[in-house]
C-alpha positions as CSV (number, residue, x, y, z in Angstrom):
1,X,10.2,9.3,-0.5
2,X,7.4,7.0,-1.5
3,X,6.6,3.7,0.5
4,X,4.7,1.1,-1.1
5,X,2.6,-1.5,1.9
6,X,1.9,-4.9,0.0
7,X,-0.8,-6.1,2.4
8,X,-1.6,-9.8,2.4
9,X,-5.2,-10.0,3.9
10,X,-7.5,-13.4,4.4
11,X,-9.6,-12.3,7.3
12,X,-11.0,-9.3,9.6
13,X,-12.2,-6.7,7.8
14,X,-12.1,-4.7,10.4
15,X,-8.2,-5.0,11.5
16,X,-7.6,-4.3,7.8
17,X,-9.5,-1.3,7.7
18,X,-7.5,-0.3,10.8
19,X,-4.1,-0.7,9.4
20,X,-5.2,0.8,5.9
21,X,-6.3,3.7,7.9
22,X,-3.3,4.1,10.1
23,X,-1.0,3.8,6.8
24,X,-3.3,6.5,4.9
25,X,-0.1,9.1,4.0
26,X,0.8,11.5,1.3
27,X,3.4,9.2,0.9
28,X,2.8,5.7,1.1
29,X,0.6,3.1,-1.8
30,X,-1.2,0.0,-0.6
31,X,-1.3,-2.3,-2.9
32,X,-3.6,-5.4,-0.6
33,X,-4.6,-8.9,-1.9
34,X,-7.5,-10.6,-0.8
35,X,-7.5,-14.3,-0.5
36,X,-9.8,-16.1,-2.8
37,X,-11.5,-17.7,-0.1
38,X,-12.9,-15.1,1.5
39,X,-15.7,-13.1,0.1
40,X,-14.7,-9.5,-0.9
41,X,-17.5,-7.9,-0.5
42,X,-16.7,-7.5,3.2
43,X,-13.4,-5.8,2.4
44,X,-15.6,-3.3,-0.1
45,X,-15.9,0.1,2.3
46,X,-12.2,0.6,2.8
47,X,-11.3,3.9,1.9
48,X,-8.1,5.9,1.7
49,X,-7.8,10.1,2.2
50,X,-4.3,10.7,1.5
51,X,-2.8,7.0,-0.1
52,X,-3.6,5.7,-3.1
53,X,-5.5,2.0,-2.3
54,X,-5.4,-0.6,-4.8
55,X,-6.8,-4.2,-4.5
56,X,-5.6,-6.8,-7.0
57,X,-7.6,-8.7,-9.0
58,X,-5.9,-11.4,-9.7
59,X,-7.2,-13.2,-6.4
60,X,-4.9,-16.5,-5.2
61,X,-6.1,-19.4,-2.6
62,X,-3.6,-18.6,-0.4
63,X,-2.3,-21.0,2.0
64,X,0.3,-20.9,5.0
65,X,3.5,-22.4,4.6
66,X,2.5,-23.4,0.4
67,X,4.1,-21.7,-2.8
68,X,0.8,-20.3,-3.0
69,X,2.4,-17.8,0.0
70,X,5.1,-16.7,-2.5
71,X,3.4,-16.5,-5.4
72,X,1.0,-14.2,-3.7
73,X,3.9,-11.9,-2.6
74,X,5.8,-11.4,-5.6
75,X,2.6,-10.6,-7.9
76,X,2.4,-8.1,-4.8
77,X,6.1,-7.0,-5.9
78,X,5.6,-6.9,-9.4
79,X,2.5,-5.3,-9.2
80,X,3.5,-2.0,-7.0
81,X,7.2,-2.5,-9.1
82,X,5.0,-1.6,-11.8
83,X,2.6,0.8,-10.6
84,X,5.0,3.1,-9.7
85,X,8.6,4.5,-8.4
86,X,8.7,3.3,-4.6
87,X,12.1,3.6,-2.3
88,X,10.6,1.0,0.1
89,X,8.2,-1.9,0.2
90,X,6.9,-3.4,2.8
91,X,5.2,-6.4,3.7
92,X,2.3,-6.9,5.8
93,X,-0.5,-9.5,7.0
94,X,-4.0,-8.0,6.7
95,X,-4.2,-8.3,10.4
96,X,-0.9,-6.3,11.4
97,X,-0.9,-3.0,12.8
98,X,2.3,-0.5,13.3
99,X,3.4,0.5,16.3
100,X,4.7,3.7,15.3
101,X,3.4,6.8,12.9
102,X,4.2,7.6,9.5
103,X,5.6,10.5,10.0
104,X,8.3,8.2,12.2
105,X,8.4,5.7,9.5
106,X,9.3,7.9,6.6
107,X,11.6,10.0,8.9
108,X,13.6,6.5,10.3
109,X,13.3,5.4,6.4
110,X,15.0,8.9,5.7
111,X,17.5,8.5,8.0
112,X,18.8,5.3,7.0
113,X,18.2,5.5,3.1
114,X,19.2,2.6,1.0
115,X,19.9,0.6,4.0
116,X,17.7,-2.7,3.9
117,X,16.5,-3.9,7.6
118,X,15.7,-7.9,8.6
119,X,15.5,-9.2,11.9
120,X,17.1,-12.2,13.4
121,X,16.5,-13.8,16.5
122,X,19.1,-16.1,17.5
123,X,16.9,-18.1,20.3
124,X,17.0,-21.7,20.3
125,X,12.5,-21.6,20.0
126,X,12.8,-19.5,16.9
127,X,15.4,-21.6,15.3
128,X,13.2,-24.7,15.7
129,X,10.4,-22.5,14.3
130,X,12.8,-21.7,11.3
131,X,14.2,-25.3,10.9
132,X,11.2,-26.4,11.1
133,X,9.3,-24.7,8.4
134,X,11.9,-23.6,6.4
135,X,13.8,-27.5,6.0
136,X,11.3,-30.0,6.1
137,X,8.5,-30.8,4.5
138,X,5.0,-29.9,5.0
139,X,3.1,-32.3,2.1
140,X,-0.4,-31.0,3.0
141,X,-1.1,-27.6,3.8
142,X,-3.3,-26.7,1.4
143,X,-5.8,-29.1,3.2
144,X,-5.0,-27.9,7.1
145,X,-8.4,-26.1,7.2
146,X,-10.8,-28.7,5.5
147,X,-9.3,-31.9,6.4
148,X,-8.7,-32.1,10.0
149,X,-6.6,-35.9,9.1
150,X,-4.3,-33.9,6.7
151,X,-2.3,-31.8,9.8
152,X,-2.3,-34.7,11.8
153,X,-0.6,-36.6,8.7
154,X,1.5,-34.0,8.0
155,X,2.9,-33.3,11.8
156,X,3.8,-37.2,12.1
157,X,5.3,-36.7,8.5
158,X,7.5,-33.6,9.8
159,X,8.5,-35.8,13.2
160,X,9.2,-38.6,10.7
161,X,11.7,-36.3,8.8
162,X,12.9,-34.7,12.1
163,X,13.8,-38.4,13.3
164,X,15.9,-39.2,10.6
165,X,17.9,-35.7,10.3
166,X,16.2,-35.3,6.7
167,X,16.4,-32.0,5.1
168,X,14.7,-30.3,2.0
C-alpha cells in the first residue's frame, strides 16, 4: 500500500530533513514544496534511501490563512495524483514530525483501508479558532510579515466583523 506525504515547507531545514528522514519507507513518496521566499539552497542536501523525494518546481509565496495556502496544497494533490497510484495522502508542515513509525502507519492504514480519518475537537477555544479563521475576513495576510500596521489593521478589522455578527 503506497502512501504519498505532501510536505508544505517554509522554514528549518533541519526539522525537514528530520521528518523526510523519519518518513524514508519502501512505501511512502514525498512530494515537498518550498516556499518561494525562502532560499532553496538550504533545503538542497535532503536525501531519501528507501522513498522516492521529489521537490516541485513550481515554487508559490505562500501565506497563512491566503488562497495562496490552497493553491499550494492542491498542486501538491495534483502533482503526487499524477505521479503515481497512492491509497493515502497526507498532509504535512515542513516542520511536523510523526509520533509513530512507519511500519505503524502503514499497518493502522492497513487495518482501516478505505476509511478516511479527520479530527474534531468540540472545545469552545478551538471553535473560536475555527470561527474565527474559517468565517471572517482576514483582508491582509499576505503583508503580516513585512508590514507590522497590516495585522494590526487586520485584527481590528476581524473584531469589527466579530462585533457585528458578520460572516463570510
Amino acid at each position: 500500500m503506497k502512501h504519498a506525504f505532501l510536505i508544505i515547507a517554509h522554514n528549518n531545514p533541519f526539522t525537514l530533513k528530520t521528518l523526510v528522514t523519519l518518513l524514508d519507507y519502501k512505501d511512502n513518496d514525498l512530494f515537498i514544496h518550498i516556499d518561494k521566499k525562502t532560499n532553496i539552497e538550504v533545503f538542497k542536501n535532503i536525501k531519501c534511501n528507501y522513498s522516492k523525494l521529489i521537490f516541485l518546481s513550481n515554487r508559490k509565496d505562500v501565506r497563512w490563512g491566503d488562497f495562496s495556502q490552497i493553491e499550494c496544497e492542491i498542486e501538491l494533490y495534483q502533482y503526487a495524483y499524477n505521479y503515481g497510484k497512492y491509497e493515502y495522502y497526507h498532509l504535512l508542515s515542513g516542520v511536523d514530525l510523526p509520533i509513530k513509525t512507519n511500519k505503524y502507519i502503514h499497518d493502522f492504514f492497513s487495518k482501516n483501508k478505505g476509511k478516511e480519518f479527520i479530527g474534531i475537537n468540540n472545545s469552545y477555544t478551538v471553535q473560536k479558532d475555527i470561527y474565527n479563521k474559517a468565517l471572517l475576513y482576514h483582508i491582509l495576510t499576505r503583508y503580516y510579515k513585512n508590514y507590522k500596521l497590516a495585522l494590526i489593521i487586520d485584527n481590528a478589522f476581524i473584531k469589527m466583523q466579530s462585533l457585528l455578527k458578520f460572516r463570510k
